[in-house]
Residue, then its C-alpha position, 0 to 999 in steps of 0.5 A: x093690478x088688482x086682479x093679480x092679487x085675486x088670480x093668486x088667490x084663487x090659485x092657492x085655494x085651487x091648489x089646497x083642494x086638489x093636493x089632499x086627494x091627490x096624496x090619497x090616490x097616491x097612498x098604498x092601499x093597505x094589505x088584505x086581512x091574511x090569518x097567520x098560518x098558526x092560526x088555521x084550523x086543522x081538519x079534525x082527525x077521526x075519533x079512535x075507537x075504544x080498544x073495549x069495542x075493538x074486542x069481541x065481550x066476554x062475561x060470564x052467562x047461564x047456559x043450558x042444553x038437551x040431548x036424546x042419546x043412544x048407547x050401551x050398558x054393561x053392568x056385572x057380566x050383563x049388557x044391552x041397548x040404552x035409550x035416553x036423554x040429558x038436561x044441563x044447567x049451569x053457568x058459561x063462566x067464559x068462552x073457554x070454561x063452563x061449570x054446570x049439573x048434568x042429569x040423564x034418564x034411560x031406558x033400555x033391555x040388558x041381558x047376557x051374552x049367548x043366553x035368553x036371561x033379560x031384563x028392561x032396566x032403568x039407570x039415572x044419574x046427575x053430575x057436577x061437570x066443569x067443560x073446556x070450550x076450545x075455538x067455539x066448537x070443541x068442548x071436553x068435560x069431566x065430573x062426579x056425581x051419583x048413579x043409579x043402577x035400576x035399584x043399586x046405586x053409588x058414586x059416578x064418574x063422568x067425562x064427555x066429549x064433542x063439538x058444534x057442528x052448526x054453531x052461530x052467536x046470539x044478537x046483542x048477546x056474549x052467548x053461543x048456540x048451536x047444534x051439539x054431537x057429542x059423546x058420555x061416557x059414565x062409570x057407576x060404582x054400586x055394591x062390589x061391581x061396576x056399571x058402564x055406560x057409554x052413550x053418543x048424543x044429538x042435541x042443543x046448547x046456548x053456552 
């Protein structure tokens, strides 16, 4: 009879010890760690370019240019072949208008029609042009500007005309460069009668 009592015993302790696991096998295991959606991080859309950077600069900058030309003069019923050349300084004030000063040397032979009366002669002048650069290689000018007939000399009044055959842009640099034909043409007024000279020109431009 005693060991009824002691059986019993062991059983209950027996059974305290397998219930505890057995509700912890039985358990749910808890769900994965799942980020809320609205809380993903998107993928990071690319940076839009400054609209500044989308346009080509555009800015005021020195310009200068040269040319050797070749033409006519005709002054007071006497004419002939003109040699010479023209520098210009100024400043490109954009890629449309450029303001600067134009000076020309030449030499040539003038003499009359149907006679042997000639002579060498020299004519010099500067001027103060504005220009109209049109799609990168076009350009029309106009200006004032004083003259001098070998020894007389008076007002002037210029106007110019051309293109850049061969034109590119300077690296790192708003400014144009290239190969300019063009054509001057120049009316000096001096003491009652009117000198005239029309010259064509090859030369270079940075505008």
């Amino acid at each position: 009879m005693r060991r009824l009592p002691l059986v019993a015993a062991t059983a209950a302790i027996f059974a305290l010890c397998i219930n505890p696991a057995q509700a912890q096998d039985e358990a749910p295991a808890p769900p994965p760690d799942v980020a809320p959606a609205a809380m993903a991080t998107p993928a990071a859309a690319p940076a839009a370019l400054p609209a500044t950077t989308l346009a080509r600069a555009d800015g005021p900058r020195f310009r200068w240019g040269y040319n050797l030309n070749l033409g006519l003069e005709s002054v007071a019923g006497f004419s002939g072949p003109m040699g010479g050349m023209d520098l210009r300084l100024g400043m490109q004030m954009n890629d449309l208008l450029g303001i600067y000063v134009q000076s020309f040397l030449a030499f040539g032979k003038l003499g009359t029609e149907g006679s042997v009366v000639s002579g060498w002669t020299g004519t010099m002048a500067l001027a103060a042009m504005a220009e109209a650069t049109l799609k990168d290689r076009f350009f029309a000018g106009a200006g004032v500007g004083y003259g001098v007939l070998n020894n007389p000399s008076g007002f002037m009044l210029q106007a110019r005309v051309g293109g850049y055959p061969l034109m590119s842009r300077v690296k790192d640099s708003v400014r144009r460069k290239g190969l300019m034909v063009g054509l001057d043409m120049r009316t000096i007024f001096v003491d009652g009668y009117t000198g005239v000279l029309v010259m064509g020109s090859v030369g270079y431009e940075k505008y």
